[in-house]
DRENDO-1510 file (C-alpha; in Angstrom, 1 decimal, always signed):
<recs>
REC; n; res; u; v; w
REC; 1; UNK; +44.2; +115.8; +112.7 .
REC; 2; UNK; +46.0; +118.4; +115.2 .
REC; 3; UNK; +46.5; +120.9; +111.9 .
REC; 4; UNK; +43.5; +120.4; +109.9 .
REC; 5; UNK; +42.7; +124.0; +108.7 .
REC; 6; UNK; +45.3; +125.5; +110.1 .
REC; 7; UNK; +46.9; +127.8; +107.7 .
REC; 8; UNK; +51.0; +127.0; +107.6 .
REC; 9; UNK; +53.7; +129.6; +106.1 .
REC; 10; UNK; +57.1; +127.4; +105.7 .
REC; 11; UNK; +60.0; +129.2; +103.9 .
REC; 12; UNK; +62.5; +127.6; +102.0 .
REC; 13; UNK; +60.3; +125.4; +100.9 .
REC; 14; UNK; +61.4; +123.9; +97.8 .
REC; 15; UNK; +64.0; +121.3; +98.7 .
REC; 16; UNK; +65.9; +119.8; +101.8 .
REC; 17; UNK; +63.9; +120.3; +105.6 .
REC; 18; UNK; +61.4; +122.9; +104.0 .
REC; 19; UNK; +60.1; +120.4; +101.4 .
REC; 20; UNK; +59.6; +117.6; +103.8 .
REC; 21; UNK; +57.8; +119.8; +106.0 .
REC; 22; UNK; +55.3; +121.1; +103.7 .
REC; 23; UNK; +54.7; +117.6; +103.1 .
REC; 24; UNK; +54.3; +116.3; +106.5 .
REC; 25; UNK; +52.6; +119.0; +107.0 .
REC; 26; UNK; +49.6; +118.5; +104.2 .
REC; 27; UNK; +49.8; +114.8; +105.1 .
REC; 28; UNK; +48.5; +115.9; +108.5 .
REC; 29; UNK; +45.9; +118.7; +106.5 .
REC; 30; UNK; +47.5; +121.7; +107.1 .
REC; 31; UNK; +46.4; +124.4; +103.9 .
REC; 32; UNK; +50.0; +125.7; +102.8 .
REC; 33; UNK; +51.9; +128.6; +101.6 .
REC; 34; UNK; +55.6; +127.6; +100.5 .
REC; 35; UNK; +57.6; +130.2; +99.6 .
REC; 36; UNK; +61.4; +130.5; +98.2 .
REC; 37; UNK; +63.5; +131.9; +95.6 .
REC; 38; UNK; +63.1; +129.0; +93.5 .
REC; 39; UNK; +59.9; +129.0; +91.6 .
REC; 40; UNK; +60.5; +126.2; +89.4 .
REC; 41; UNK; +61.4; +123.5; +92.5 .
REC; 42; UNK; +58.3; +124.9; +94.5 .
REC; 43; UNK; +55.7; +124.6; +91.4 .
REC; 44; UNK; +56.7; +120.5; +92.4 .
REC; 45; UNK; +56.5; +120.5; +96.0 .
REC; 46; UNK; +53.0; +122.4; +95.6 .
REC; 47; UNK; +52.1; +119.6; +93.0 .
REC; 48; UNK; +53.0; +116.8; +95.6 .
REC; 49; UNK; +51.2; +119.1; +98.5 .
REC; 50; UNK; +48.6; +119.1; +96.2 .
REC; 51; UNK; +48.1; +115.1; +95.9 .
REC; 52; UNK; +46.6; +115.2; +100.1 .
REC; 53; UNK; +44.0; +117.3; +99.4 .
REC; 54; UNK; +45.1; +120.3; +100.6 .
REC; 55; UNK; +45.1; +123.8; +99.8 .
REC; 56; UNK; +48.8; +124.8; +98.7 .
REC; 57; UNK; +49.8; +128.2; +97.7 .
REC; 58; UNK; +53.1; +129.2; +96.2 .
REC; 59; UNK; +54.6; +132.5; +97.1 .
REC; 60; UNK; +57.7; +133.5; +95.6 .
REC; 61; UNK; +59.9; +135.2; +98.8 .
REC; 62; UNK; +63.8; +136.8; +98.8 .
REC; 63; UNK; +63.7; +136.9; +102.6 .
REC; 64; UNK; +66.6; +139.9; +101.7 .
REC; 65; UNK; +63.9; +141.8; +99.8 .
REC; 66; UNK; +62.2; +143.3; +102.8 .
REC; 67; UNK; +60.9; +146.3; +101.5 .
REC; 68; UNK; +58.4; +143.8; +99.9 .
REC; 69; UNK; +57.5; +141.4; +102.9 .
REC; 70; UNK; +54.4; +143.9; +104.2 .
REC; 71; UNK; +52.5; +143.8; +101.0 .
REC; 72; UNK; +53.3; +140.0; +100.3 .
REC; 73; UNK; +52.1; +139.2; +104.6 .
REC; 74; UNK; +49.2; +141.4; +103.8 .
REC; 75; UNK; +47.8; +139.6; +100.4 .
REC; 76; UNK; +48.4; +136.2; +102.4 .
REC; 77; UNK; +46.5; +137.3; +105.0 .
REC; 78; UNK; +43.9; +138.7; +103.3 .
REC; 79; UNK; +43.0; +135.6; +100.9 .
REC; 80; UNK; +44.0; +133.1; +103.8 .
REC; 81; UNK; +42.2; +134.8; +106.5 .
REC; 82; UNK; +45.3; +133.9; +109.2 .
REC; 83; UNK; +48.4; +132.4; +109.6 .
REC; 84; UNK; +48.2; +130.2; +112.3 .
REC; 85; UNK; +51.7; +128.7; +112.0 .
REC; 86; UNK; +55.3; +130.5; +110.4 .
REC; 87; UNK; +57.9; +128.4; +110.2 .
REC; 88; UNK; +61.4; +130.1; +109.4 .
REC; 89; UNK; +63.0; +127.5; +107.2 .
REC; 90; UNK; +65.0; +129.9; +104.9 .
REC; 91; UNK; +69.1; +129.8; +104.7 .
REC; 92; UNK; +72.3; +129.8; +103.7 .
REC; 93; UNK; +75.2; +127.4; +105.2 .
REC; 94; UNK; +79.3; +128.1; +104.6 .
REC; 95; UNK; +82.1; +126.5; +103.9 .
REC; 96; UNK; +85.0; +128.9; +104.8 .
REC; 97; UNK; +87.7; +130.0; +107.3 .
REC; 98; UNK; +87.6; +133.2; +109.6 .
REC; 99; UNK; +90.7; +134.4; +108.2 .
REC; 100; UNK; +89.9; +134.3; +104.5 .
REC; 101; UNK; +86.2; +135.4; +104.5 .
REC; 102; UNK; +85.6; +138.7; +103.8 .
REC; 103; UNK; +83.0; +141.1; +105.6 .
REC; 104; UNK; +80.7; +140.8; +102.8 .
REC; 105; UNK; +80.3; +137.1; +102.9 .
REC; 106; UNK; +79.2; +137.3; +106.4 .
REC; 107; UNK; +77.1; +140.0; +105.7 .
REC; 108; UNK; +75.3; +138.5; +103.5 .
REC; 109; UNK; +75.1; +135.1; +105.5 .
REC; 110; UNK; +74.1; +137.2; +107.9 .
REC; 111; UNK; +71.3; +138.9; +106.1 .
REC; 112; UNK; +69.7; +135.7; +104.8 .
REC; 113; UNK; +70.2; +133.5; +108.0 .
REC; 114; UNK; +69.2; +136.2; +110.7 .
REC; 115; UNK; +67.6; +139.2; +109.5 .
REC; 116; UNK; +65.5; +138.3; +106.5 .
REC; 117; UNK; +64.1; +135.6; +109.6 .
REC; 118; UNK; +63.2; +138.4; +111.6 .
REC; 119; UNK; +62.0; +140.9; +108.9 .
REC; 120; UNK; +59.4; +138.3; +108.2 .
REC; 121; UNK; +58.8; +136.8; +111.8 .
REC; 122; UNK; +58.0; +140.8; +112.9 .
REC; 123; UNK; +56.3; +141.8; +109.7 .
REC; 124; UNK; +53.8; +138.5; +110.4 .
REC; 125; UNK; +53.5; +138.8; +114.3 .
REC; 126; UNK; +51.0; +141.4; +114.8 .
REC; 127; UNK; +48.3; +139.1; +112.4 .
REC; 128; UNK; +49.0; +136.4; +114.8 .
REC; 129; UNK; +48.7; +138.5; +117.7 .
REC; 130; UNK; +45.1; +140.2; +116.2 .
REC; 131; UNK; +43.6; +136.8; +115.6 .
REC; 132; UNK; +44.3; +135.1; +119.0 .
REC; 133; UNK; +47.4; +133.6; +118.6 .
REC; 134; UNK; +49.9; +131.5; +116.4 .
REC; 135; UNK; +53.2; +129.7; +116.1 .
REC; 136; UNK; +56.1; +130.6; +115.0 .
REC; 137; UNK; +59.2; +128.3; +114.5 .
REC; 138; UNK; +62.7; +128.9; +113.2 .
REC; 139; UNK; +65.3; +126.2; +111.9 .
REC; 140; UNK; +68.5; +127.3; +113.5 .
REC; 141; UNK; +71.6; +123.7; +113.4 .
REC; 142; UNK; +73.2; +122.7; +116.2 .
REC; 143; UNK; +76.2; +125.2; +114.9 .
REC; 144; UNK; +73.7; +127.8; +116.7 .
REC; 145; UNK; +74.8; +125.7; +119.5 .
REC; 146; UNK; +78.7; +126.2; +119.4 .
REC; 147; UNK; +81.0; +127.4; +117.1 .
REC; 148; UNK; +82.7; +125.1; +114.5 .
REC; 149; UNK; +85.3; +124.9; +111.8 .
REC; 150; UNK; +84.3; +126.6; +108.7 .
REC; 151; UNK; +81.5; +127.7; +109.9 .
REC; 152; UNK; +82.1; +131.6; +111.7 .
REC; 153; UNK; +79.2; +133.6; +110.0 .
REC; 154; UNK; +76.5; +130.4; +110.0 .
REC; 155; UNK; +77.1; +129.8; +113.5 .
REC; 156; UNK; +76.9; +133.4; +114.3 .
REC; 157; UNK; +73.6; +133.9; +112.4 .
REC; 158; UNK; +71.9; +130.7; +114.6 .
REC; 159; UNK; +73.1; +132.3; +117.8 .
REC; 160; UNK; +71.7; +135.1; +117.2 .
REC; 161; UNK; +68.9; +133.5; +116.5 .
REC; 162; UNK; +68.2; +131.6; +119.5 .
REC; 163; UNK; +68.3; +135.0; +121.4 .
REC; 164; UNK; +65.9; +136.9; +119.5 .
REC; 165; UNK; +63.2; +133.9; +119.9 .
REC; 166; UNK; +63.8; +132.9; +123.1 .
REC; 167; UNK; +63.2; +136.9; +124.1 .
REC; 168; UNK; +60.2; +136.8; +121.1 .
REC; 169; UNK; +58.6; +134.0; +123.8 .
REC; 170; UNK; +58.9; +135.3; +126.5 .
REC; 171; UNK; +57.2; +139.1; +125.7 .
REC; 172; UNK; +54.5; +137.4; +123.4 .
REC; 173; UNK; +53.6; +134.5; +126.4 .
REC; 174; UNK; +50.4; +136.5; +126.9 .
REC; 175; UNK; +49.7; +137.4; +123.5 .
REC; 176; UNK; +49.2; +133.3; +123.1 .
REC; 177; UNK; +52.7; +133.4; +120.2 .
REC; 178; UNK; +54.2; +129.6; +120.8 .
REC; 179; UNK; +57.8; +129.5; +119.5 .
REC; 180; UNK; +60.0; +126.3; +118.7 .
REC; 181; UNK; +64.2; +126.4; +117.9 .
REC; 182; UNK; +65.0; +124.1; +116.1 .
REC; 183; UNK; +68.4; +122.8; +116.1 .
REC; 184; UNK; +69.2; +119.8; +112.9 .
REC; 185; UNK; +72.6; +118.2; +113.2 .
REC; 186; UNK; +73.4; +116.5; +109.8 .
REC; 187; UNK; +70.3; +115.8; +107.7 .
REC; 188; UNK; +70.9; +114.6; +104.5 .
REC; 189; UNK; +69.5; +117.3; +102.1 .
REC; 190; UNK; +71.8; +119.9; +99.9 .
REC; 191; UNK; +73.2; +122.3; +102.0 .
REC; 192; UNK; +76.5; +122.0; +101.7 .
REC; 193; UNK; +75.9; +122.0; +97.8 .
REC; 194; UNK; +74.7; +126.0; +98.1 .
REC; 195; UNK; +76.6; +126.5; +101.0 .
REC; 196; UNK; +78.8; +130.0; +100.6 .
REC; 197; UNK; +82.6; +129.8; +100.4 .
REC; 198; UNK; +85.3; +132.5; +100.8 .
REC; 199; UNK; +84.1; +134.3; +97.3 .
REC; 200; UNK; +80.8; +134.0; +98.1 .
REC; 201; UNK; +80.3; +131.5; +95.4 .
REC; 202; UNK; +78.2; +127.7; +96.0 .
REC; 203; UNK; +80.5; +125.0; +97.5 .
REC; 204; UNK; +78.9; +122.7; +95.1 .
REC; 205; UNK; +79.8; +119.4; +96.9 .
REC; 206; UNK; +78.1; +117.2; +99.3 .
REC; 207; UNK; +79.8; +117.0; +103.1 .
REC; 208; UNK; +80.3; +113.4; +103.4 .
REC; 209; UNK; +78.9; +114.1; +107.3 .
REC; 210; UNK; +75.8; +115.6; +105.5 .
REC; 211; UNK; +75.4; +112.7; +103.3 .
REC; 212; UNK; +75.3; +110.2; +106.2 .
REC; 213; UNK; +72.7; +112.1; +108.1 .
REC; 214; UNK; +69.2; +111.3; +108.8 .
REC; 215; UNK; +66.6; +111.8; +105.9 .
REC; 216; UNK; +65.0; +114.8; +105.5 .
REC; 217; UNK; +61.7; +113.2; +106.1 .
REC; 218; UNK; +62.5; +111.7; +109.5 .
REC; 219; UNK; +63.6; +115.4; +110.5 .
REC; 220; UNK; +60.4; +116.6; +109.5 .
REC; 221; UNK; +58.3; +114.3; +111.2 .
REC; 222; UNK; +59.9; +115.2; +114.2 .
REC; 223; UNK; +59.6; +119.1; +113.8 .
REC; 224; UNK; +56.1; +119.3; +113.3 .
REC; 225; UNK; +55.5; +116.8; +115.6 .
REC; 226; UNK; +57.4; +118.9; +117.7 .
REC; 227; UNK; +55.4; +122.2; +117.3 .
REC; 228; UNK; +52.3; +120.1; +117.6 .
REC; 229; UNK; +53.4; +119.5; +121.2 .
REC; 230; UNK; +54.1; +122.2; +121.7 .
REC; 231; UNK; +58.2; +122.3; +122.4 .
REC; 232; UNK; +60.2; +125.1; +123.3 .
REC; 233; UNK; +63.4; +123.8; +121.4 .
REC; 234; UNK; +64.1; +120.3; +119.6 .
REC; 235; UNK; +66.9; +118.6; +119.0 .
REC; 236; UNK; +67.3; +116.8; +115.9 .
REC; 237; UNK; +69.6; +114.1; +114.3 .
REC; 238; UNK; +72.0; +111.3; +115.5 .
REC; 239; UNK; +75.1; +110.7; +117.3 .
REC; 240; UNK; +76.4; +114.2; +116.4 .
REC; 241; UNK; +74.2; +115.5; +118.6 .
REC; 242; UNK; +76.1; +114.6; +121.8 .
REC; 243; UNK; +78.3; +117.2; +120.8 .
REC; 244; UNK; +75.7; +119.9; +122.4 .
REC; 245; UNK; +76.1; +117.7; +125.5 .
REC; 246; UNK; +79.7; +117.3; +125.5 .
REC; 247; UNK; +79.9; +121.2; +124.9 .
REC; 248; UNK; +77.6; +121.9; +127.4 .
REC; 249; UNK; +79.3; +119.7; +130.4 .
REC; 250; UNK; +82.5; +118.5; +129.3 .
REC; 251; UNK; +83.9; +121.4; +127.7 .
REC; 252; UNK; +87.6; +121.2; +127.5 .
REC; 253; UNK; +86.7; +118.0; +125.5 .
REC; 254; UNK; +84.6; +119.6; +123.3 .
REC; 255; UNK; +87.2; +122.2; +121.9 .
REC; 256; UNK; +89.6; +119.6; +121.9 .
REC; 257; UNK; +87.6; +117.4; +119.4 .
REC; 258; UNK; +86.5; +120.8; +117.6 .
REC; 259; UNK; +90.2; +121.0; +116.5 .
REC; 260; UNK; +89.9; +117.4; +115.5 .
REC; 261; UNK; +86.7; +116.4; +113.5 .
REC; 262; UNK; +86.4; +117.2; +109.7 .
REC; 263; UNK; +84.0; +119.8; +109.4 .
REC; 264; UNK; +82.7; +118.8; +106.4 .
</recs>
């Protein structure tokens, strides 16, 4: 078993992609820390981590509270020992035009999607780099692929990104840091439900797109599976991913059918 007492870190942990990956991920005997917001919906995901006969620890984490991520990477760290893989699972989708979103919506987008991922991805680097090595992935959507309806501050947040890891591989190559993007199209988990509107309030309803996509489970056997194998970037969902493809070589259709498809 390729992660058998490796020490995993996944954030946003307690429902959607992050759950399914803690469990693939004890199924396959990684020791756990889950961390969110949520207490209550990790407390399960730990009990059902639990049930493989692994070690699971819950960690409550505001990835916008980084004034306190040094103390909380440094308790881990100490009662761990190591983290040999960070996965970046924490965020915040929208549902919202350009022109009626105001600055602090994206903002805070912003700050959830992009910087609290960094704030923890630098804050935990150095203990990777000290001990030999690590891995360190980030969920970004195929939105961090091309822009699309509804979605201005979301899309920016995964472009951005896909710049800072793709650099974060290339100046850690020697220090032995692997790093995966990776880029879900529709998975069927709640995203949409918390996703931030014009007010900043939850959309509360489920994209019909979202609710056809694959299972969160089938995403999150290919993720690990992916950072197992060590990928550089992974592609993940069904026939809405040709829309990277079309984007990337048959552009004029692509904005044409950006006008066109219901974004939600």
């Amino acid at each position: 078993m390729f992660f058998k007492e490796k020490v995993v870190w996944i954030t946003g942990a307690s429902s959607g992609i992050g759950k399914a990956l803690a469990i693939e991920f004890a199924k396959q005997g990684a020791d756990l820390i889950i961390s969110s917001n949520n207490l209550e919906d990790l407390n399960f995901v730990q009990k059902e981590c639990l049930g493989y006969g692994v070690e699971c620890m819950v960690q409550y984490l505001d990835v916008t509270d980084m004034d306190k991520m040094q103390t909380i990477v440094e308790n881990l760290v100490s009662q761990f020992g190591k983290i040999d893989v960070l996965v970046n699972n924490a965020g915040i989708s929208q549902r919202s035009l350009v022109e009626e979103t105001p600055l602090e919506v994206d903002r805070k987008i912003m700050e959830i999607d992009y910087f609290g991922t960094i704030a923890l991805t630098k804050t935990v680097l150095p203990y990777m780099i000290k001990n030999g090595g690590g891995y360190i992935a980030a969920t970004s959507s195929i939105s961090g692929k091309f822009g699309f309806p509804l979605r201005s501050a979301y899309s920016a947040a995964k472009h951005a990104l896909h710049g800072f890891f793709e650099t974060l591989r290339a100046e850690t190559y020697k220090q032995n840091i692997k790093v995966l993007i990776a880029f879900p199209g529709r998975i069927k988990t709640d995203i949409s439900l918390h996703a931030l509107t014009k007010d900043g309030t939850a959309h509360g309803k489920m994209d019909e797109g979202q609710n056809t996509g694959i299972t969160a489970e089938k995403c999150a056997k290919q993720y690990v599976n992916a950072i197992r194998k060590d990928k550089k970037e992974i592609l993940i969902g069904a026939s809405e991913l040709l829309m990277v493809y079309i984007h990337k070589f048959l552009p004029k259709l692509f904005y044409k059918l950006a006008r066109k498809i219901n974004p939600t």
